[in-house]
C-alpha positions, 0 to 999 in steps of 0.5 A: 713148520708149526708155529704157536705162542707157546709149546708144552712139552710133555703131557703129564699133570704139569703139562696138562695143568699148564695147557689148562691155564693157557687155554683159560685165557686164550693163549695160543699152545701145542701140547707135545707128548711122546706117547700116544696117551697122557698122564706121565707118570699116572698110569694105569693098565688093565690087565686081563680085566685086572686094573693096575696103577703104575706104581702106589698112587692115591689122591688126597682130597686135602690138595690144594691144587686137587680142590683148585683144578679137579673134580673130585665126584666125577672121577667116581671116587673110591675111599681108604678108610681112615687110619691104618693097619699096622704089623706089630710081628705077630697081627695087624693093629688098627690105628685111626683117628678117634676124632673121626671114628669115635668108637675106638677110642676105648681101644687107645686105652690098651693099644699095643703099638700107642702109648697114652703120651704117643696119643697125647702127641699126635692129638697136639700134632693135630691141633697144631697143624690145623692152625698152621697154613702151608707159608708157615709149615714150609717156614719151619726150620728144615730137618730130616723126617726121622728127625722129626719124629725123634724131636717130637718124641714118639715111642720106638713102637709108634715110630717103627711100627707106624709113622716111619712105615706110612711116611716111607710109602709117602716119599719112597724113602727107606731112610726118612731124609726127606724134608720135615716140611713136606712131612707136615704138610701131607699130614695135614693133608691126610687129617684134613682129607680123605685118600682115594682112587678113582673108579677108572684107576690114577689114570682118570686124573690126567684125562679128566684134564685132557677132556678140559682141552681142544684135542685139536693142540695136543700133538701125541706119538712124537719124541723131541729130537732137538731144541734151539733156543724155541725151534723144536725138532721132532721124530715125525721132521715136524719142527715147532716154533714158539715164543716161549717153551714150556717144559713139562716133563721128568727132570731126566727128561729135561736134563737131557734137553737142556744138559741139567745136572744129575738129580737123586731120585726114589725108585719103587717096585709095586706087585699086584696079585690075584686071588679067590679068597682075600684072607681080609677084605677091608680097605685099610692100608696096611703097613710092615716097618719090619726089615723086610720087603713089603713096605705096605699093601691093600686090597684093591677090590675092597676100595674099588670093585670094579678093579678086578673079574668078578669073583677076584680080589687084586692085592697091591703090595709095595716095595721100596728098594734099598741098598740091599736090592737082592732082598727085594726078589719076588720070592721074598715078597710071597715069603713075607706074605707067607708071615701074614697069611700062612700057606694060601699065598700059595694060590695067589697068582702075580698079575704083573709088577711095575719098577720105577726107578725114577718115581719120586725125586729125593726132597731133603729140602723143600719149598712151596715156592717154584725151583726156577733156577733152571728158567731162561728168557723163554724157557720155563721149567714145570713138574713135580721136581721143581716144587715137590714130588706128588700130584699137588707138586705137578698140578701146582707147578704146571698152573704157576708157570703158565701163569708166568708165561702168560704175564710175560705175553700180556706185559710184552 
């Protein structure tokens, strides 16, 4: 029987940031991860050289856990440019902050989709969120996202053409119910910061944690059989005992462990294609707010080059599944790139397609304070469901509970 003062189950950020905080002040840890690699749900897979993250994923420099816990040059960062291209039925149109591209500020004047009263109001939105703390955005009252975006009166077009397609891809959520708190705060976020993928894919995240880590306390390839009281027991007959746990994993995870009950979540599938002739090569996210099945795509080989053969350019195209799942086929993913980019689609090939139907956990409400209604005497729950779903959530999440833990050991 192993024993230690406390034992992290699960490896993903929320583990790995825990583990962090304990090896910073010498607290005693095993990291106890099923697979025989870290990361959770940042994953990333080469694919006949191509390099595929499970799932859209971005980093937003503007994190406050990103700026407390990474480091943003050493995962050799590939930019967005800022904005989005947006489909208007017919073309994609531009949209950028002028603040930040000076330049197209004259296209305002005549944009198809913003209207001069949709500018006036996302420059007083900006204004505002610049001057408000993240206290005082998870302070305001909770409504809908949707809600939101009506309150604050935007045009239809700027609604339908922009925000609800971006914030869909945000939160995975077709009907925008998530909270207007965590709305806010990632657009401040987003005007404060620049989105990113590393040159190694999502995956460079979790690994740039792991190398902080004595390799030594990390226990990988074991699947937990059973939990009694802090007696853990294992796949491989290894039993752990420990003062306190940690559990770091997905809720559906720790539901099981622990008997929690049912939680609602957000599935998404993401397709990657390959082709020699991109019929546009810019690093612009593009988003469709139209009734079809692509909810935005990118052209991955315009951010990062290295993410594809030479010669080859990867497409990521998002689809966010509704209650009318049979409309989300693949066939009707290439119909509708068939809408962009006419009859070469015909030559791209699908490199593969990840569905995740537990991605994101639904957020109608939302904190910046810990969900701790789970914890016990020495059990403490972490991950991004217990605060908000997203690598700040996870990163987070994981450092504050470590740093509760560490209170109880030191107080004790």
């Amino acid at each position: 029987m192993k024993q230690t003062q406390v034992a992290i189950i699960g490896a993903g950020l929320a583990g790995l940031s825990a583990a962090k905080e304990f090896e910073k002040h010498n607290i005693d840890y095993l990291l106890i991860e099923k697979e025989d690699i870290v990361g959770g749900k940042q994953k990333t897979s080469l694919i006949n050289g191509y390099q595929c993250d499970h799932g859209f994923q971005i980093l937003l420099t503007a994190y406050p856990e990103v700026i407390k816990q990474l480091n943003i040059k050493a995962l050799n960062p590939y930019y967005f440019k800022n904005g989005a291209k947006v489909w208007n039925q017919t073309s994609f149109k531009t949209i950028t902050d002028p603040f930040q591209n000076p330049f197209y500020l004259p296209f305002l004047l005549y944009h198809p989709i913003l209207s001069w009263n949709d500018c006036w109001k996302l420059f007083k939105l900006k204004l505002s969120l610049k001057n408000q703390s993240s206290a005082d955005i998870f302070a305001s009252k909770n409504i809908t996202t949707a809600s939101l975006f009506e309150t604050l009166e935007f045009s239809k077009k700027c609604q339908d053409y922009f925000l609800k397609p971006f914030f869909r891809g945000v939160f995975l959520d077709d009907e925008l119910t998530t909270s207007a708190r965590l709305c806010l705060f990632y657009w401040k976020c987003f005007l404060e910061g620049t989105a990113l993928i590393p040159h190694d894919g999502i995956t460079a995240i979790p690994h740039q944690l792991a190398n902080q880590l004595n390799s030594k306390n990390i226990i990988k390839n074991t699947a937990i059989t059973n939990i009694n009281k802090t007696l853990i027991s294992t796949h491989t007959d290894t039993r752990i005992k420990a003062d306190f746990i940690c559990c770091a994993t997905d809720y559906k995870t720790a539901a099981t462990l622990y008997n929690l009950p049912d939680k609602t979540y957000q599935s998404v599938t993401n397709y990657y294609y390959e082709t020699d002739t991109p019929p546009l090569n810019n690093s612009y996210l593009h988003l469709d707010g139209s009734a079809g099945p692509i909810n935005n795509f990118h052209n991955v080989t315009a951010i990062n080059k290295h993410s594809s053969p030479k010669g080859k350019y990867l497409f990521s195209v998002t689809s966010i599944p509704n209650k009318q799942t049979s409309e989300h086929y693949e066939k009707n993913i290439l119909n509708q790139l068939k809408l962009y980019f006419g009859n070469q689609i015909d030559t791209w090939n699908l490199v593969t397609q990840f569905h995740i139907p537990q991605a994101l956990p639904h957020q109608s409400i939302s904190h910046s304070v810990l969900n701790t209604h789970y914890n016990t005497q020495n059990t403490y729950f972490c991950g991004d469901w217990t605060v908000q779903g997203s690598i700040q959530g996870a990163l987070s999440s994981g450092r504050k509970t470590a740093k509760q833990i560490i209170n109880r050991i030191q107080t004790s």
